[in-house]
C-alpha positions in Angstrom: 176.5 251.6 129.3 176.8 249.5 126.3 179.8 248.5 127.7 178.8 247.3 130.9 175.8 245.5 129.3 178.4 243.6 126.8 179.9 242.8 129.9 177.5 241.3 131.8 175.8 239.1 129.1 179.4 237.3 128.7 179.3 237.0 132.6 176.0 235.1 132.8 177.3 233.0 129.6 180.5 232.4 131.2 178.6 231.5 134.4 176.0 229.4 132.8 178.6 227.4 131.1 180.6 226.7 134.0 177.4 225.3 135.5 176.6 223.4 132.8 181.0 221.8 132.6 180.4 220.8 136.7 176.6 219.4 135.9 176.0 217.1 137.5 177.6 217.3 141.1 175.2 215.3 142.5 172.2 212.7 142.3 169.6 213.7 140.3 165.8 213.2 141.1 163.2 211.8 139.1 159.9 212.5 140.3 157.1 209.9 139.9 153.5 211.6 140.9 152.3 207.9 140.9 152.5 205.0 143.4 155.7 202.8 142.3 154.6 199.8 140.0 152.5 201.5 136.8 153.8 202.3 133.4 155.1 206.0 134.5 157.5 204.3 137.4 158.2 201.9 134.7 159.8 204.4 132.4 161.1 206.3 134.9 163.4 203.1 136.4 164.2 202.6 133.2 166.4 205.4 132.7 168.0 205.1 135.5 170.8 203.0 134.8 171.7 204.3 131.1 171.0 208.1 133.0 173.9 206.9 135.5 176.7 205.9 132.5 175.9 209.2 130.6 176.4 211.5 133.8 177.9 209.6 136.3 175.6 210.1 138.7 172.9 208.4 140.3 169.0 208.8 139.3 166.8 208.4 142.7 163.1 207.8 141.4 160.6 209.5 143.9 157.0 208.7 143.6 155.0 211.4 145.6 151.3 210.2 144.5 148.2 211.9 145.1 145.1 214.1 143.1 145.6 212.4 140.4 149.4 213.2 139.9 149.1 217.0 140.7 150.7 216.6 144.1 153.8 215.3 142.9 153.9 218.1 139.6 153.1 220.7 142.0 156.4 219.8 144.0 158.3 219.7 140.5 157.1 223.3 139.9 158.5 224.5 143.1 161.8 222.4 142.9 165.1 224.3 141.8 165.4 224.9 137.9 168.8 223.6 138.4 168.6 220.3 136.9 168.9 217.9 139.9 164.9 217.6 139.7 162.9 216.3 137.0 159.5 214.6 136.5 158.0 211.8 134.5 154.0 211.5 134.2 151.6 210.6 131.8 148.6 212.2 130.1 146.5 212.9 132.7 149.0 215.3 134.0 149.7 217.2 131.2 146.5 216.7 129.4 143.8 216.1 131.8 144.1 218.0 135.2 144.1 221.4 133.8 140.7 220.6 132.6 139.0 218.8 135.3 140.8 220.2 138.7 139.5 223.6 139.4 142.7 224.5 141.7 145.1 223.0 140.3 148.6 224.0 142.0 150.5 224.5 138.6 149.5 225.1 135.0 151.6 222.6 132.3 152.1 225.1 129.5 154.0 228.0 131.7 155.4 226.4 134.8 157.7 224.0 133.8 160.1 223.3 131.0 158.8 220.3 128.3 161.4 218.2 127.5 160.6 215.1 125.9 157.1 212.7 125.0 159.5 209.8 126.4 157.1 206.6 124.8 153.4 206.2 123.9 151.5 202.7 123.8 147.9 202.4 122.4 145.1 201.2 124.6 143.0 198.4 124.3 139.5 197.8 124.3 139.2 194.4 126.2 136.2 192.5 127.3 135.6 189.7 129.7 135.3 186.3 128.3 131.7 185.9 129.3 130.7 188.8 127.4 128.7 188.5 124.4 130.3 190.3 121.7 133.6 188.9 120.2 134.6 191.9 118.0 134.2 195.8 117.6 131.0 195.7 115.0 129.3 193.1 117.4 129.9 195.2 120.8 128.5 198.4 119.0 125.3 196.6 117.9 125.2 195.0 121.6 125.4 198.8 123.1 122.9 199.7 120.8 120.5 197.4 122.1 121.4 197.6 125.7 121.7 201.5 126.4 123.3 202.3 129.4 123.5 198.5 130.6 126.9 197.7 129.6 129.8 198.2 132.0 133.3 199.9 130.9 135.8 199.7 134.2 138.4 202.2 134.4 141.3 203.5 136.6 139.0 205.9 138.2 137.4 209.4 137.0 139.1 211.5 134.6 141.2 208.9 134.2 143.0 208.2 130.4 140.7 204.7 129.7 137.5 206.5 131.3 138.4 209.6 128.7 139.2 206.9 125.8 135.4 205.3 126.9 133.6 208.6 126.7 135.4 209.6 123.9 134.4 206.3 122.1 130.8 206.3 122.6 130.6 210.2 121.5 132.0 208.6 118.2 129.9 205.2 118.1 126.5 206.9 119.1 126.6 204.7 122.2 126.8 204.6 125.8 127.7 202.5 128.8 128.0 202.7 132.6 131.0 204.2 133.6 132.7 202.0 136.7 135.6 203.6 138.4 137.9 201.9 140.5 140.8 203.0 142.2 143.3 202.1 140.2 144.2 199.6 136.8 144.9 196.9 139.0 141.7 196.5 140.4 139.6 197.0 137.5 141.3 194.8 135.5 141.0 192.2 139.0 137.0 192.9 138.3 137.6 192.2 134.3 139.1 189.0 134.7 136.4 187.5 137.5 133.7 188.4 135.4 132.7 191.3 137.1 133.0 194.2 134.9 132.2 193.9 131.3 134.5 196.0 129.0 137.5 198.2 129.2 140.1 200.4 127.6 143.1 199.6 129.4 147.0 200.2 128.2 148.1 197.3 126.2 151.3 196.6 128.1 149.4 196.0 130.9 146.6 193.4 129.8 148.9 192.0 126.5 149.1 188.9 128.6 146.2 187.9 129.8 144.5 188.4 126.1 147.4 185.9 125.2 146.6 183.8 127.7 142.8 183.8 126.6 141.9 185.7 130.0 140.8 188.3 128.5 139.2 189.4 124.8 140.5 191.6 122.4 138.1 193.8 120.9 140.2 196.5 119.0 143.5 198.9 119.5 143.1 202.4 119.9 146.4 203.5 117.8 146.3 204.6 114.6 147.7 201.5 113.4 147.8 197.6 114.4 150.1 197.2 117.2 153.0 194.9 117.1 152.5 193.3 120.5 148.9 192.4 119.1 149.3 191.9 115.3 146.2 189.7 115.0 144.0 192.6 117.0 142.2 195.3 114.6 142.0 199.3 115.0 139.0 201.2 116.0 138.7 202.5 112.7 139.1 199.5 111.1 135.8 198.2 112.8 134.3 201.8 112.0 134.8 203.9 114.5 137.1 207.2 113.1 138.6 209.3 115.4 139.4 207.5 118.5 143.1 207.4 117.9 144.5 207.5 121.6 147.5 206.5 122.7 148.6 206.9 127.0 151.6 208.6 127.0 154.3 209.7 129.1 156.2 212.8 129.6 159.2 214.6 131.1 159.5 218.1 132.2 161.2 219.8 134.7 160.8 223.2 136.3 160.6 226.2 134.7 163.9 228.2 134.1 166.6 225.2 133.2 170.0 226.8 131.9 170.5 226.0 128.4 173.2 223.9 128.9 171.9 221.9 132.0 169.0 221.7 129.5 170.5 219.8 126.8 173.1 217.7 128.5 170.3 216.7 130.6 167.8 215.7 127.7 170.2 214.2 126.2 170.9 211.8 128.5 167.1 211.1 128.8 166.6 210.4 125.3 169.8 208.8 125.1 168.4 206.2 127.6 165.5 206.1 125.7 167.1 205.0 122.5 169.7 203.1 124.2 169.3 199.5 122.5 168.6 197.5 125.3 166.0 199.4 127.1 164.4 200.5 123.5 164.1 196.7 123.1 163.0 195.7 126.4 159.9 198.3 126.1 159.0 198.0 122.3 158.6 193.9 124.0 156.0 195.6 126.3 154.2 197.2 123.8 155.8 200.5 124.3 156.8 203.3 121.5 159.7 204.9 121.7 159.1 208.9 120.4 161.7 210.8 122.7 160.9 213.9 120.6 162.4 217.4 121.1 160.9 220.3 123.6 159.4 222.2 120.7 157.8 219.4 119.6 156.4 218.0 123.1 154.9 221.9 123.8 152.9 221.6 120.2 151.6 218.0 121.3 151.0 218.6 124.7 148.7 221.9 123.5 146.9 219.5 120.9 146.0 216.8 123.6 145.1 219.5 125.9 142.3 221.1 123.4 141.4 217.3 122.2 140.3 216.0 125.7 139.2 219.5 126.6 136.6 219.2 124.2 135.6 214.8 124.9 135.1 216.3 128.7 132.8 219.2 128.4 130.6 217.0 125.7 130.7 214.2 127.9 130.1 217.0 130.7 132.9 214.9 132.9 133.2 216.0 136.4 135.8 214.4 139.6 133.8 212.7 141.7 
């Protein structure tokens, strides 16, 4: 019996590894739950080409949008563990639906396999020019006397910057009027004609219009100045502790990867990552490289998962 057991452990080793020798035999998938054009179809493009040189074959980014990226994970879930499907998504995904979707179709921590945090970029807390307040210590005081008059656009409910918002006046003692639109684009549209007032919104996508003096630059979110926007102070700096957020996204495919398919495929993903050119080309956008390892991306996911589990039912958050 012993025998037979001996036996068929080396088969399934021998057969894994000779999976892993052919892998990849064809195209691999990356799976975007997003419309193309945001930060997640960003990074996901971006491996593409580095991706193709490390396993010669190609990467086909497929962006299946919808529920706040749970459409698209719950496809990932149900896709082969073979290694020719994979998915990059941010926060919300990860982080946020478990929390705030009653049904949700998959569950982050057990139906999939965490590879890697692929980058992370601070937010910023932007205002229109119009608007009184110039810095953080001035905006707080203006809250204060205007309870519940102020508006802070976001992406839409639930959403990373309507989190970051919430999350900030639970640690300022403030509030505001939460403004959701359907999507960054559009809120940010409503920032820059004057419409909205305030925002938290990812830096790499309203760097340039603070540059260009479209926009005002009331403090980062990191736990540190960000490099993009030296001259632009932290939260905590201005006195607010404890609103160190960052977007971030990461990649995971479905559950049950063979070893081997496992690491030559995350190697090739953080080998993109690091790869000099795209590392420099994203840092430019205000991006952080972390391309961390599996264990490390299941303790971080766990953390943010208990963090903004906590900001929602204080806030008492709900999907409209």
């Amino acid at each position: 019996m012993k025998k037979l057991i001996s036996a068929l452990a080396v088969g399934a080793a021998l057969l894994a590894n000779a999976h892993a020798a052919g892998y990849p035999e064809k195209p691999i998938t990356a799976v975007v739950p997003f419309p193309p054009g945001g930060s997640t179809d960003s990074i996901a493009r971006a491996l593409g080409p580095k991706m193709h040189q490390a396993l010669g074959q190609p990467l086909v980014v497929e962006n299946k949008p919808g529920a706040t990226g749970a459409i698209g994970a719950g496809y990932v879930k149900n896709a082969p563990p073979d290694g020719y499907t994979f998915m990059v998504a941010s926060i919300g995904v990860y982080s946020v639906n478990p929390v705030l979707q009653k049904k949700l179709a998959y569950d982050p921590s057990k139906d999939f396999d965490l590879l890697t945090v692929a980058v992370r970029a601070p937010n910023v807390l932007v205002a229109t020019p119009s608007f009184p307040a110039n810095n953080l210590p001035e905006l707080i005081a203006y809250l204060k006397k205007n309870p519940n008059k102020v508006t802070f656009a976001t992406s839409g409910a639930g959403s990373s910057d309507h989190l970051t918002a919430a999350l900030f006046w639970q640690q300022s003692g403030t509030s505001g009027i939460h403004v959701p639109y359907k999507g960054g684009a559009p809120a940010i549209n409503d920032l820059l004609g004057g419409h909205a007032d305030v925002s938290f919104q990812n830096i790499n996508v309203v760097a340039g219009h603070i540059q260009a003096g479209k926009l005002k630059a009331l403090a980062i979110t990191g736990d540190k100045r960000a490099a993009l926007l030296p001259q632009v102070p932290t939260l905590a700096e201005g006195g607010v502790k404890n609103v160190d957020v960052y977007s971030w996204q990461g990649v995971a495919a479905p559950k049950g990867l063979p070893p081997d398919v496992k690491a030559k495929l995350l190697g090739a993903i953080t080998g993109a990552l690091n790869d000099p050119e795209n590392k420099r080309r994203l840092t430019a956008q205000g991006f952080e490289i972390v391309a961390n390892t599996p264990e490390e991306f299941a303790r971080f996911q766990a953390q943010e998962l208990a963090r903004w589990k906590q900001v929602i039912e204080i806030g008492k958050i709900e999907l409209d």
